[in-house]
C-alpha positions as CSV (number, residue, x, y, z in Angstrom):
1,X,-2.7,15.3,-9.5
2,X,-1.2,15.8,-12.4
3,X,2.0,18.0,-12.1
4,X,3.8,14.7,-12.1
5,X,3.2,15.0,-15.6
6,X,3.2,18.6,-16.6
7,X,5.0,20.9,-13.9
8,X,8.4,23.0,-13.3
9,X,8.2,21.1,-10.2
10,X,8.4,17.8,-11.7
11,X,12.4,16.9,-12.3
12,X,11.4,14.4,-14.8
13,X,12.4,15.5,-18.7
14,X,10.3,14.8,-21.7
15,X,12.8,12.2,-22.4
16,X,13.4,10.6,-19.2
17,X,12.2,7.2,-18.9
18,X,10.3,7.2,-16.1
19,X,9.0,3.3,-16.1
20,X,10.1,0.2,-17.7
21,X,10.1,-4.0,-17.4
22,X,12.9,-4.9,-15.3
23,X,13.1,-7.8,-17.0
24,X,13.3,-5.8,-20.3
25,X,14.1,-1.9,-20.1
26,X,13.0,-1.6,-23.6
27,X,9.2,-1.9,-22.8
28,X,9.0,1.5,-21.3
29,X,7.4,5.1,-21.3
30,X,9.3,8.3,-21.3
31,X,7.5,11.3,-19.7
32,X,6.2,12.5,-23.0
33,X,5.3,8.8,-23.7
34,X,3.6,8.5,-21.1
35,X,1.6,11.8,-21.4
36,X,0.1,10.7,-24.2
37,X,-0.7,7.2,-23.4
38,X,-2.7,8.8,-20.4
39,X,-4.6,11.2,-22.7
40,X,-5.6,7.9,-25.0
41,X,-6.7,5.8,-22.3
42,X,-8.4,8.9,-20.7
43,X,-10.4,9.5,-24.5
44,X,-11.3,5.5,-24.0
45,X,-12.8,5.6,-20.3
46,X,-14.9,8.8,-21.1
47,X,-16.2,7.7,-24.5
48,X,-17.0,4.5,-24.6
49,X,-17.1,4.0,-20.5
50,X,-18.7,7.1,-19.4
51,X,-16.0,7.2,-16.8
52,X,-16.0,10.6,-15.5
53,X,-18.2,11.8,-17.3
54,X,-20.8,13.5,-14.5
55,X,-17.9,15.1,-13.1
56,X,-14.7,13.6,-11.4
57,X,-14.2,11.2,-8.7
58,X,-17.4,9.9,-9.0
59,X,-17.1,6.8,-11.3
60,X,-14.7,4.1,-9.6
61,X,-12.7,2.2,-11.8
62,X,-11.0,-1.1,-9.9
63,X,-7.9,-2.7,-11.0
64,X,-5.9,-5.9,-10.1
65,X,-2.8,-6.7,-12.1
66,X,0.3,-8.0,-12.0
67,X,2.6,-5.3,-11.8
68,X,4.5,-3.7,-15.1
69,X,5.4,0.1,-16.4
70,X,1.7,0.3,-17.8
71,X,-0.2,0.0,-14.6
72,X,1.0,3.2,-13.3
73,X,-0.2,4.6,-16.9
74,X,-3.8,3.3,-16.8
75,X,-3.5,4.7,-13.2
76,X,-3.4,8.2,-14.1
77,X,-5.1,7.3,-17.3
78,X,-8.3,6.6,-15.0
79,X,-7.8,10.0,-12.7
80,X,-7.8,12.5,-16.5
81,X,-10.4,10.6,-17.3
82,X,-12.4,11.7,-14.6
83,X,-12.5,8.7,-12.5
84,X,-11.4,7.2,-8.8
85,X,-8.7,4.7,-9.1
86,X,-9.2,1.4,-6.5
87,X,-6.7,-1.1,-6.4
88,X,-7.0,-4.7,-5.7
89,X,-5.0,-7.3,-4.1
90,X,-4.1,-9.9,-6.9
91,X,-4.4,-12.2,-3.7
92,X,-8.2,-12.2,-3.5
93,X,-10.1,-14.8,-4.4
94,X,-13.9,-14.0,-6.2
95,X,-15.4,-13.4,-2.9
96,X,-13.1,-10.8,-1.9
97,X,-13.1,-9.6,-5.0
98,X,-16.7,-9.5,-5.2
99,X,-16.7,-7.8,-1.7
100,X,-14.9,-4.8,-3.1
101,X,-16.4,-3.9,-6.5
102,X,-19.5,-4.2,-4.8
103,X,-18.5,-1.2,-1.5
104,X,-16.6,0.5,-3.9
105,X,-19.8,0.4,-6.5
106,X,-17.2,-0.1,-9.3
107,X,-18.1,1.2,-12.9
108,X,-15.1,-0.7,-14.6
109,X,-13.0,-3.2,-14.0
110,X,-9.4,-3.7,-15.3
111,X,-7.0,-6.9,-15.0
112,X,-4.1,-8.4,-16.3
113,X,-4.5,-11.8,-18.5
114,X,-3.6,-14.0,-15.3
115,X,-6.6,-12.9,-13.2
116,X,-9.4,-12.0,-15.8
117,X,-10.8,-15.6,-14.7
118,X,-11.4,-13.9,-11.6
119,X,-12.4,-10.8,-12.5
120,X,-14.8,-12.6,-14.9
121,X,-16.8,-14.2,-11.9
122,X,-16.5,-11.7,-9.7
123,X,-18.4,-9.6,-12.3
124,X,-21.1,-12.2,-13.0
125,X,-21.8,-12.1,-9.5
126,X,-21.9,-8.7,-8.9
127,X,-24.1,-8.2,-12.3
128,X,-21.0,-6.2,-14.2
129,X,-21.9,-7.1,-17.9
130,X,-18.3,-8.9,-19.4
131,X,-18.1,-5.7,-21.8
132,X,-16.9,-3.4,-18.8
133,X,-13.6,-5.6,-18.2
134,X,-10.2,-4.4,-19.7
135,X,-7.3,-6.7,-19.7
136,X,-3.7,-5.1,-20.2
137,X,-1.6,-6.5,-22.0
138,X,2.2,-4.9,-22.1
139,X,3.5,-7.5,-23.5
140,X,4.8,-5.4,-26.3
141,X,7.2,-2.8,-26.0
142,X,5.4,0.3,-27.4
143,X,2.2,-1.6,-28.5
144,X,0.6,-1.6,-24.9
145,X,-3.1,-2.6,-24.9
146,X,-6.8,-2.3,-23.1
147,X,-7.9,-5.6,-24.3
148,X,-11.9,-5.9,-24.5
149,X,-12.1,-9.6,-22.3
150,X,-14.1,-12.2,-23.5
151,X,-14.3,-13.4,-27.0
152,X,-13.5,-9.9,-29.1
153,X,-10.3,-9.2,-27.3
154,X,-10.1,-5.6,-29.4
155,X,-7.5,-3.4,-28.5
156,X,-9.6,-0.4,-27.0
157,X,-7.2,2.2,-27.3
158,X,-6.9,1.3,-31.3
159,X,-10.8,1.0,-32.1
160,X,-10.6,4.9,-31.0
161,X,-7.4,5.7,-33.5
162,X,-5.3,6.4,-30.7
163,X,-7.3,9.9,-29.3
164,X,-6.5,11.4,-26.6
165,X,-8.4,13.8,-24.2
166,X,-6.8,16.6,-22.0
167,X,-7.4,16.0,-18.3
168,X,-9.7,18.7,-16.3
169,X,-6.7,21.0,-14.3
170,X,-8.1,21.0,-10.8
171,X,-6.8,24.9,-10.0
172,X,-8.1,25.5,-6.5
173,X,-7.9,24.0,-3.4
174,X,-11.6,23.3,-2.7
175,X,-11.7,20.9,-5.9
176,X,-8.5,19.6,-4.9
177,X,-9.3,18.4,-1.6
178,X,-12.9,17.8,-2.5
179,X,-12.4,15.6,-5.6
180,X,-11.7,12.0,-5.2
181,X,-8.9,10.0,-6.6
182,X,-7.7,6.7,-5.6
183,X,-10.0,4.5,-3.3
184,X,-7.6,2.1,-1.5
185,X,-9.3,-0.2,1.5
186,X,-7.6,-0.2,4.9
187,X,-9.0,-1.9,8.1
188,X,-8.2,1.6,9.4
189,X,-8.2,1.6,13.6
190,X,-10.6,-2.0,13.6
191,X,-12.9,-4.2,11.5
192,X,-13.9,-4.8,8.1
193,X,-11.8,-3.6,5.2
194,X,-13.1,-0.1,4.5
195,X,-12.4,2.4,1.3
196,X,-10.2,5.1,2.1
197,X,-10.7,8.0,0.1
198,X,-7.9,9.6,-1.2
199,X,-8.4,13.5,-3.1
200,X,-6.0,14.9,-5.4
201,X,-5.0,17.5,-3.3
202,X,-3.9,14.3,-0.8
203,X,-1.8,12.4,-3.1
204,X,0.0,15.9,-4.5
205,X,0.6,17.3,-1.1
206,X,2.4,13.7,0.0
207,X,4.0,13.5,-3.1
208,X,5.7,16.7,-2.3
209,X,6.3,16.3,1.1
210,X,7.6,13.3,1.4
211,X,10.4,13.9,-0.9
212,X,11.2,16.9,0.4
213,X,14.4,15.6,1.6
214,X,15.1,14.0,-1.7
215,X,14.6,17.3,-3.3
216,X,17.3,18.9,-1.2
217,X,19.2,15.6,-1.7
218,X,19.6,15.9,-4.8
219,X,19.7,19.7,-5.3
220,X,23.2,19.9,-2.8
221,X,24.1,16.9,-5.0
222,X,24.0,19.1,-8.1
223,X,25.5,22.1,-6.9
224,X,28.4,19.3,-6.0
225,X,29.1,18.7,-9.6
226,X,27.9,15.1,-8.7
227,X,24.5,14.6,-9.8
228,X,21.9,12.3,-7.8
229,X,19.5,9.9,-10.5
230,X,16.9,8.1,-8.5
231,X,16.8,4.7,-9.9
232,X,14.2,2.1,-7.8
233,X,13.1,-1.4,-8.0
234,X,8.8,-1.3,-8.0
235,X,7.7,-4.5,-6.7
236,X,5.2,-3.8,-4.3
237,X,1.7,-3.9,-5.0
238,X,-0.3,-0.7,-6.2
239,X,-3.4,-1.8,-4.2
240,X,-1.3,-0.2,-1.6
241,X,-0.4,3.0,-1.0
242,X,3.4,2.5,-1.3
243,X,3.1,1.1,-5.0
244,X,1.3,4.2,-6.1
245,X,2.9,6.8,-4.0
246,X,6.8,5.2,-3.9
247,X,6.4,3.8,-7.5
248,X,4.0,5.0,-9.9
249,X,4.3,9.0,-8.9
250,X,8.0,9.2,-7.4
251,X,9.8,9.0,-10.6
252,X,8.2,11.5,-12.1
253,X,8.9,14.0,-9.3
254,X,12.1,12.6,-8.6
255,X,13.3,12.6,-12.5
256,X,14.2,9.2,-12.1
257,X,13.1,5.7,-13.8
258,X,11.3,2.8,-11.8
259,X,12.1,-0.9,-12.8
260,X,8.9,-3.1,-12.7
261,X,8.8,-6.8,-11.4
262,X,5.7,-8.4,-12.7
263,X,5.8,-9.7,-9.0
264,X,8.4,-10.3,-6.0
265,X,10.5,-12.7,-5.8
266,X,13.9,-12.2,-4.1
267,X,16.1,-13.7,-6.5
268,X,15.2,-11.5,-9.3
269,X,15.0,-8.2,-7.0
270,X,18.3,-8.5,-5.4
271,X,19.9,-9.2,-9.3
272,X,17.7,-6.2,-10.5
273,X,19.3,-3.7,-7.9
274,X,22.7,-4.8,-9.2
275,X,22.5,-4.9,-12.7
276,X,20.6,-1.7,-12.7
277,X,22.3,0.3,-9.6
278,X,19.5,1.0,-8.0
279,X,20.0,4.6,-5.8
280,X,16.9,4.5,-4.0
281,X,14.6,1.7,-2.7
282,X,12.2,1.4,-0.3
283,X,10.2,-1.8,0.9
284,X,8.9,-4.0,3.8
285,X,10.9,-5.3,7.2
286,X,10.3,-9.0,5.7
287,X,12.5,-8.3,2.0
288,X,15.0,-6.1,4.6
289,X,15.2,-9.4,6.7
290,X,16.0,-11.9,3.8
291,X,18.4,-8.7,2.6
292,X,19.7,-9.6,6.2
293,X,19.8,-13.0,6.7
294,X,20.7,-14.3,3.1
295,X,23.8,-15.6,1.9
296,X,23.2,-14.7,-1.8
297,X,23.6,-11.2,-1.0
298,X,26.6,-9.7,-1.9
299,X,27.5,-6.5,-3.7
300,X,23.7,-6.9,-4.9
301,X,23.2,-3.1,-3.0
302,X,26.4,-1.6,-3.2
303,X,25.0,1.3,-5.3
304,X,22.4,2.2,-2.8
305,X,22.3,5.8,-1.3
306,X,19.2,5.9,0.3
307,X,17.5,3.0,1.4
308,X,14.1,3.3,3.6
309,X,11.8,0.3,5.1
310,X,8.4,1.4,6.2
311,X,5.0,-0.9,7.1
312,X,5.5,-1.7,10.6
313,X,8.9,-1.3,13.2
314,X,12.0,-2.7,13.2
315,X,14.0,-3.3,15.9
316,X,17.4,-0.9,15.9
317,X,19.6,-4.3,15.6
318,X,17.8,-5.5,12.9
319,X,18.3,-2.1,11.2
320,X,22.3,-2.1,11.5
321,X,22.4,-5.8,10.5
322,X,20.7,-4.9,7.3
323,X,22.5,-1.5,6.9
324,X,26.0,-3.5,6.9
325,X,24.7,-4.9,3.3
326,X,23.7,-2.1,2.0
327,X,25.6,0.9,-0.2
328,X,29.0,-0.6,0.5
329,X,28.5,-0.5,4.5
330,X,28.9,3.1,4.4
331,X,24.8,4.5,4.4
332,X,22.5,3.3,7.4
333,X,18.8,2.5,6.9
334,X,16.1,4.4,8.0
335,X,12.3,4.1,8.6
336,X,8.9,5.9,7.6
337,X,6.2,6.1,9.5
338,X,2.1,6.2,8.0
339,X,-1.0,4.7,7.0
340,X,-3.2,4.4,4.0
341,X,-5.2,7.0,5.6
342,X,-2.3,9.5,5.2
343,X,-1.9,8.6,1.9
344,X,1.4,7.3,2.7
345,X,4.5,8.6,5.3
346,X,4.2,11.2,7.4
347,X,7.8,10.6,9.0
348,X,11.3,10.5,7.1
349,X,15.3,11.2,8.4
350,X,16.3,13.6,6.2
351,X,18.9,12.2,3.5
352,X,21.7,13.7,5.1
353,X,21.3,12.1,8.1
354,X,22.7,9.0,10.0
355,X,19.9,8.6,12.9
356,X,21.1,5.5,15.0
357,X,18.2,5.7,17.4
358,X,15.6,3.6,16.4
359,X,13.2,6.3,15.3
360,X,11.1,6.6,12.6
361,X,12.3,9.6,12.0
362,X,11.0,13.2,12.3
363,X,7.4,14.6,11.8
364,X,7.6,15.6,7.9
365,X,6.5,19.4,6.3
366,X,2.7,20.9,7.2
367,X,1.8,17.6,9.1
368,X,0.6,18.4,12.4
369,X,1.1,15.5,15.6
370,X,-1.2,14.9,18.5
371,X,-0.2,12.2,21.3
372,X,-3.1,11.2,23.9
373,X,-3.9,9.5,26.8
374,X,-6.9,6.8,26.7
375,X,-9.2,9.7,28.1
376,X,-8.3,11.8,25.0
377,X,-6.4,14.1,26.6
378,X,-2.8,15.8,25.2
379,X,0.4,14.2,27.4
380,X,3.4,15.8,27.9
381,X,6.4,15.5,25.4
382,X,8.2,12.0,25.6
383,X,5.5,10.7,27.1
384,X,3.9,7.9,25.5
385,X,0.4,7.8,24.0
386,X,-1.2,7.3,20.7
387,X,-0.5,9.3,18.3
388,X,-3.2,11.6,16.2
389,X,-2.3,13.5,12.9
390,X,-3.8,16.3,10.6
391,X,-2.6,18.1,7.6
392,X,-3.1,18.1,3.5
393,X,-2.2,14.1,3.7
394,X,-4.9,13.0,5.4
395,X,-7.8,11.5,3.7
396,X,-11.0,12.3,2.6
397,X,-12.2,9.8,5.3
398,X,-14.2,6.2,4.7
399,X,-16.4,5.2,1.5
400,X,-20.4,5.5,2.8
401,X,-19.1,5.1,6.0
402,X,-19.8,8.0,8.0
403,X,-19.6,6.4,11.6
404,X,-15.9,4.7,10.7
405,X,-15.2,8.3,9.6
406,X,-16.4,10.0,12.7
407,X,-14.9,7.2,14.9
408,X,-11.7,7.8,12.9
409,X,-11.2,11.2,13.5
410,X,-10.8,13.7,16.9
411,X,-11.4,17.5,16.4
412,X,-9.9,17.2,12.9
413,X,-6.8,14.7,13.3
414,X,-6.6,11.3,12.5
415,X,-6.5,8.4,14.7
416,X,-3.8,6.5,14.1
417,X,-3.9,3.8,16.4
418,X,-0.6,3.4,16.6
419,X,1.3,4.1,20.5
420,X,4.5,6.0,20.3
421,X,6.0,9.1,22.0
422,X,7.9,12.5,20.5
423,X,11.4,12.7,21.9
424,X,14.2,15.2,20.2
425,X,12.2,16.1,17.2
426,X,12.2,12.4,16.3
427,X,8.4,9.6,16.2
428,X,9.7,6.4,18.5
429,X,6.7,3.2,17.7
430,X,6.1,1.6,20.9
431,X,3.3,-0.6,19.6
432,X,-0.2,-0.6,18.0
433,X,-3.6,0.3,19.4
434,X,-5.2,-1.3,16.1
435,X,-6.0,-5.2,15.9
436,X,-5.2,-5.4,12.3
437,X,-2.3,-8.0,11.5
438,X,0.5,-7.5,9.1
439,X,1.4,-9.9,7.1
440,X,4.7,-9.2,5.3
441,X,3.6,-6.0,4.7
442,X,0.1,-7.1,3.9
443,X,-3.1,-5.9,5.8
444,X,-5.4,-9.2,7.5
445,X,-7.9,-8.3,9.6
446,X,-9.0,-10.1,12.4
447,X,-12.6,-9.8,12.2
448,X,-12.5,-10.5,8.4
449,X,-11.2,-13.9,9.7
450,X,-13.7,-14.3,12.7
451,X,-16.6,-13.9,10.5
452,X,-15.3,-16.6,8.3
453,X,-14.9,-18.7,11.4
454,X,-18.3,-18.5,12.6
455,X,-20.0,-19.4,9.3
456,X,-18.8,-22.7,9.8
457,X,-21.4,-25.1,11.1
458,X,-19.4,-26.6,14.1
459,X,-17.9,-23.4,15.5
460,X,-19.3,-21.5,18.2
461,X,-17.3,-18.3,18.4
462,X,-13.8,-17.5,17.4
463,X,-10.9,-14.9,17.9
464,X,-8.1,-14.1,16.1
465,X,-4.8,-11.8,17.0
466,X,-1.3,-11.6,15.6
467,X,1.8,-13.4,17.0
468,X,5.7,-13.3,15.7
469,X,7.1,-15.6,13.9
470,X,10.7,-16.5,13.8
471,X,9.9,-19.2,10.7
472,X,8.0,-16.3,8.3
473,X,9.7,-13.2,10.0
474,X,6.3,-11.4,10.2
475,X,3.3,-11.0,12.5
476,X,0.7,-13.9,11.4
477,X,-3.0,-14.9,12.4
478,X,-3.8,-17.1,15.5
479,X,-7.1,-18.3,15.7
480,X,-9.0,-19.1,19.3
481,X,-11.8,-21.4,18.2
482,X,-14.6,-22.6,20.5
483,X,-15.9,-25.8,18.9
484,X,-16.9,-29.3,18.8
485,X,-16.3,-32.1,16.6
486,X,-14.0,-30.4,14.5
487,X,-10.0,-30.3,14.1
488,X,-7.1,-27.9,14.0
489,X,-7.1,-28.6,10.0
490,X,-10.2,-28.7,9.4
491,X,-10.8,-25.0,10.4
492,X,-7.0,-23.9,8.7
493,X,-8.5,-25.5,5.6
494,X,-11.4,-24.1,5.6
495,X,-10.0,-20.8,5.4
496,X,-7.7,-21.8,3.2
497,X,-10.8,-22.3,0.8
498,X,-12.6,-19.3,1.4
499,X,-9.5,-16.6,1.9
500,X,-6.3,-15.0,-0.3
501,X,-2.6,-16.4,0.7
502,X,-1.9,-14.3,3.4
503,X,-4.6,-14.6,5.4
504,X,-3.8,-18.0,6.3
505,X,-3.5,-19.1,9.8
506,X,0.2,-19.5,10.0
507,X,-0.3,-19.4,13.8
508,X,-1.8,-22.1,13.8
509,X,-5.4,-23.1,16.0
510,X,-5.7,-22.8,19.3
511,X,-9.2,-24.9,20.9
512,X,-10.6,-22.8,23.9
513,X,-13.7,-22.6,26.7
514,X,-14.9,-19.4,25.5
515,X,-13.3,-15.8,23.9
516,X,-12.5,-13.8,26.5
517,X,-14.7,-10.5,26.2
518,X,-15.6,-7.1,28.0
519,X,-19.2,-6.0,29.4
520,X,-19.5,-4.6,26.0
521,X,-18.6,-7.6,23.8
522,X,-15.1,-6.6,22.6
523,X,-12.7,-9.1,22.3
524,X,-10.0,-9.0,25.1
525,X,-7.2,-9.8,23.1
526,X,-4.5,-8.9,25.1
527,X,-5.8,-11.4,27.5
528,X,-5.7,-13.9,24.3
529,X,-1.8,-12.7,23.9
530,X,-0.8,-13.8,27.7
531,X,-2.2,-16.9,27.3
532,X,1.0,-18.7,27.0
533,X,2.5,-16.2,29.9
534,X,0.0,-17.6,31.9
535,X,-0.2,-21.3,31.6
536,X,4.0,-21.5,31.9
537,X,3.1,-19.2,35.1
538,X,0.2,-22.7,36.4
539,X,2.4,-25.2,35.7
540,X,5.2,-23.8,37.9
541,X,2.5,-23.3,40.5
């Protein structure tokens, strides 16, 4: 994992500085900085945590923070250590937080100051004694902390006298691939949340190939006499894959410098990519669409080169509207294409292109594609199907969760779940097999939801899918309740109560006879999703 930090491949210089506030670009690391900062917080987890060691990617080590320049360090400050990074939503309430430290069996838990109430219970319910939670605190430039939480609040890293430890160098393949690194949780094809196990060799091999084109990009640049600097905006989570792939391990490879939000908001983004010229940025279609739609931007992106969106689709209108804002008119988005069980995209337009079609670009290095029928069978090129993948991205498969893994998976390639066809050398989306619902770029899924629905005293059954909206320019939860005695906001407050921000039911509540289901006692939801087809086609009877 680690020839972000110390490789010829890595563009990044021993003075480069590779992450920083945006909100002050003197609180940051260089690459040397940063080296050694890992190598102190690495000493920390293995002495006085045990993290790592009876070998590594054993010991899971969860995390949810705000975001700043020393959350990417503590992130490969876990993985020298010896131990299995899992990031969580700053969303979830103590349930959901007690939910994951308790699949993920979580030896350590680290927060920023804002949620270590949270953390706190979460950990008294799960039986975590309060000495095994961490709080950053980078508040500091150059005095970054691992504060002890509760009523000590020592400074780790300093009751040690700043030692470091050199990470284990993983130098075959079989302890690449078969060593664990980041455990992120995905609905994956349906269900629950699951952990998604992520190996070194996956996050390297992504890392590499996704910026292939980047690479080239910015070698041509230099041979022009005109060098390319990648400089990004990291605002999106690193409970995702994006945040750590996009944001924590990109600027090292890329030689570039990532500028940290302590969380989105447009205002400050849009103001950030000015004042610091951003060259690169990728996000979600929802911060695209208020690039789009707002008035307040101006020559906010008029530095931008390369500009990406990637989560779910965008329509090919949508696309030029946005493009016209961005990099002076003259470059034209593009989109990526992958899941957290990739580790990440497994589609890009090269750099050099201008693709006008609506793809999500082409099929990227040593990443194999399968497109089937629903009888499993290969169809023909530019036929549509969905689409199955293999190759050194793909993950490890599900935490203790051997049936999800083997339901996952067909003769070695991934299940994707999402529809598309192969046309020209280019990945078109049609739609997606999965149920999960995307929520500005945020995973909800529908059986999480339906659980909570029938633990309520006065509701029978319940179903929940994903319909547009105009008003929040994303795919939100709908809820089908069968009930009695009960209203519309009762059951959108009780959810409210019991589940994170965007999990709310910004579709609103829909009162049925009964949830439509098959022999087998699936959900139809596609006969939930004609619903309003259907009763405009009665009353016209």
């Amino acid at each position: 994992m680690f020839t972000a930090l110390k490789s010829d491949r890595c563009s990044a210089q021993e003075d480069n500085l590779v992450h920083t506030c945006a909100d002050n670009p003197r609180n940051g690391v260089t690459k040397a900085e940063a080296r050694d900062v890992v190598r102190q917080i690495a000493y920390v987890l293995r002495h006085r945590f045990d993290i790592g060691r009876q070998g590594p990617g054993k010991d899971v080590v969860l995390a949810t923070s705000s975001l700043s320049p020393f959350l990417p360090i503590v992130f490969y400050g876990i993985m020298a250590a010896g131990g299995v990074y899992s990031g969580a939503s700053t969303a979830f309430s103590v349930g959901e937080l007690v939910r994951q430290i308790k699949t993920a069996e979580a030896k350590l838990l680290i927060c920023s100051k804002e949620y270590e109430k949270n953390m706190t219970a979460a950990a008294k319910e799960c039986h975590v004694p309060p000495d095994r939670i961490l709080v950053i605190d980078s508040s500091v430039p150059k005095q970054w902390k691992l504060l002890s939480s509760g009523f000590s609040q020592a400074d780790v890293l300093q009751s040690f006298g700043g030692r470091m430890m050199d990470w284990q160098r993983l130098s075959n393949l079989r302890d690449l691939t078969n060593t664990t690194a980041c455990l992120l949780f995905s609905s994956g094809t349906t269900g629950l949340p699951k952990g998604v196990r992520l190996s070194h060799w996956n996050l390297v091999a992504n890392n590499v190939f996704s910026m292939e084109a980047g690479a080239r990009y910015k070698a041509r640049r230099t041979r022009e006499g005109r060098p390319f600097t990648f400089r990004t905006i990291a605002h999106l989570p690193m409970a995702h894959i994006a945040g750590i792939q996009q944001f924590s391990i990109n600027p090292f490879y890329m030689g570039g410098t990532a500028y940290w939000m302590p969380k989105y908001d447009f205002d400050k983004f849009i103001e950030y990519s000015r004042r610091y010229k951003t060259t690169y940025q990728l996000t979600v279609p929802p911060i695209w669409l208020q690039v789009a739609k707002s008035s307040k931007v101006t020559n906010h992106f008029d530095s931008l080169e390369i500009a990406c969106s990637g989560a779910a689709p965008m329509g090919l209108e949508l696309v030029k509207e946005i493009s016209n804002k961005l990099g002076q008119g003259k470059i034209f988005m593009t989109q990526t294409w992958g899941t957290t069980e990739t580790d990440g995209s497994i589609t890009a337009t090269d750099w050099d292109i201008r693709d006008e079609t609506g793809s999500v670009g082409g099929i990227l290095p040593n990443v194999k594609l399968r497109i089937i029928d629903d009888d499993d069978k290969d169809v023909q090129p530019g036929e549509i199907g969905e689409m199955l993948v293999s190759g050194p991205g793909v993950c490890q498969g599900y935490h203790n969760n051997p049936s999800a893994t083997s339901a996952a998976f067909l003769d070695g390639f991934y299940r994707t779940g999402d529809v598309g066809y192969f046309k020209n050398d280019l990945i078109y989306l049609v739609d997606r097999k999965k149920e999960l619902i995307k929520y500005k770029g945020l995973q909800v899924a529908p059986a999480e939801l339906e659980d909570l629905l029938m633990s309520h005293p006065k509701i029978a059954d319940a179903a929940v899918i994903g319909v547009q909206s105009k008003k929040y320019g994303s795919e939100v939860p709908k809820a089908f309740v069968v009930a009695s005695a009960v209203s519309g906001k009762e059951v959108m407050d009780f959810v409210k109560a019991n589940l994170s921000g965007h999990k709310q039911l910004r579709g609103g509540v829909e009162f049925v006879d009964e949830i439509p289901k098959s022999a087998s006692g699936k959900i139809l939801r596609k006969e939930l999703r004609l619903r309003p087809f259907v009763e405009r086609a009665k009353a016209k009877l």
